[in-house]
N, C-alpha and C positions, 0 to 999 in steps of 0.2 A: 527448467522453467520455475520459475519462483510459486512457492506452495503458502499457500493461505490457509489459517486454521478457521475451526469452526466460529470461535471467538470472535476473530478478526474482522472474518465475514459479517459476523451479527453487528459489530459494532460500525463497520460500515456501510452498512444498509440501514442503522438507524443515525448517522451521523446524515447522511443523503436526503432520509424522509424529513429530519429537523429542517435542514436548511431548505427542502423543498425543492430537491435537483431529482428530476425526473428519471425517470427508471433507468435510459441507458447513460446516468451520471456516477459518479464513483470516484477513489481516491487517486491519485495521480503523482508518481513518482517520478521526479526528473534530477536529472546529473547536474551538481553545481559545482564552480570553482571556490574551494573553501578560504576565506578569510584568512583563517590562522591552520597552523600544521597542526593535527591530530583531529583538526573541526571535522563533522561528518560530511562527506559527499554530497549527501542528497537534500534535497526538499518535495515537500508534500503537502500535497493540497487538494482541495473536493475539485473538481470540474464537472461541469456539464453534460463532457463527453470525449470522449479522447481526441486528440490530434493524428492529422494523418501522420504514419511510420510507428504510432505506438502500437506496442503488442497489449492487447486486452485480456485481463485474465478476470475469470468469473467462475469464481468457487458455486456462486447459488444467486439467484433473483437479485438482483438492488444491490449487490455485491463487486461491483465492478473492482477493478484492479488495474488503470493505465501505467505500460512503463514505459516514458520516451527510452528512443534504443540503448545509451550509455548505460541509463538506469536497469532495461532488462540484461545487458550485459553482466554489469556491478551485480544485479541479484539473483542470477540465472541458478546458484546452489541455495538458493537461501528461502525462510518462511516466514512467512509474516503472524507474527502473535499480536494480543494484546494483554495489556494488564491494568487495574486499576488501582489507584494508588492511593492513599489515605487518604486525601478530602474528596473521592469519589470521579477524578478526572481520568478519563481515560491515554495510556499510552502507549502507543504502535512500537514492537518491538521486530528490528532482524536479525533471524539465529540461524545456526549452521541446522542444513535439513543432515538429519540422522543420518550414516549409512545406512546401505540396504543390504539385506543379507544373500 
């Protein structure tokens, strides 16, 4: 199951309260057919609330996490970061979750 950092979390729950998407709202990953070869799979976007057959993932409060099913597929090994980048804009990042020992 896809693993959300503490960061991520935070920055999704204050991306939710900006826009004013009520508690059970959160970020929303779904499987796309990419334009060009090497474009990324996915897009992402706030919703309101999930769709029936996504799997909800909820690190903490306001933190939601939808992934239609391709998408929890695609990130079933993977954790969601974030990072913030010079002019202060925040960007979602997916990395290989660490092995376990």
């Amino acid at each position: 199951m896809l693993a959300v950092t503490e960061a991520a979390a935070d920055a999704i729950s204050a991306l939710t309260r900006q826009d004013g998407i009520a508690d059970e709202g959160g970020l929303r990953f779904t499987l796309v057919q990419p334009e060009h070869d090497g474009a990324a799979p996915l897009a992402v976007a706030l919703a309101p609330a999930p769709v029936d057959g996504d799997q909800v993932v909820s690190p903490k409060p306001q933190a939601n996490v939808f992934l239609e099913p391709g998408a929890a597929d695609l990130l079933d090994d993977k954790v969601l970061d974030v990072q913030q980048d010079a002019e202060g804009h925040l960007n979602f990042a997916v990395l290989e979750q660490p092995p376990t020992a």
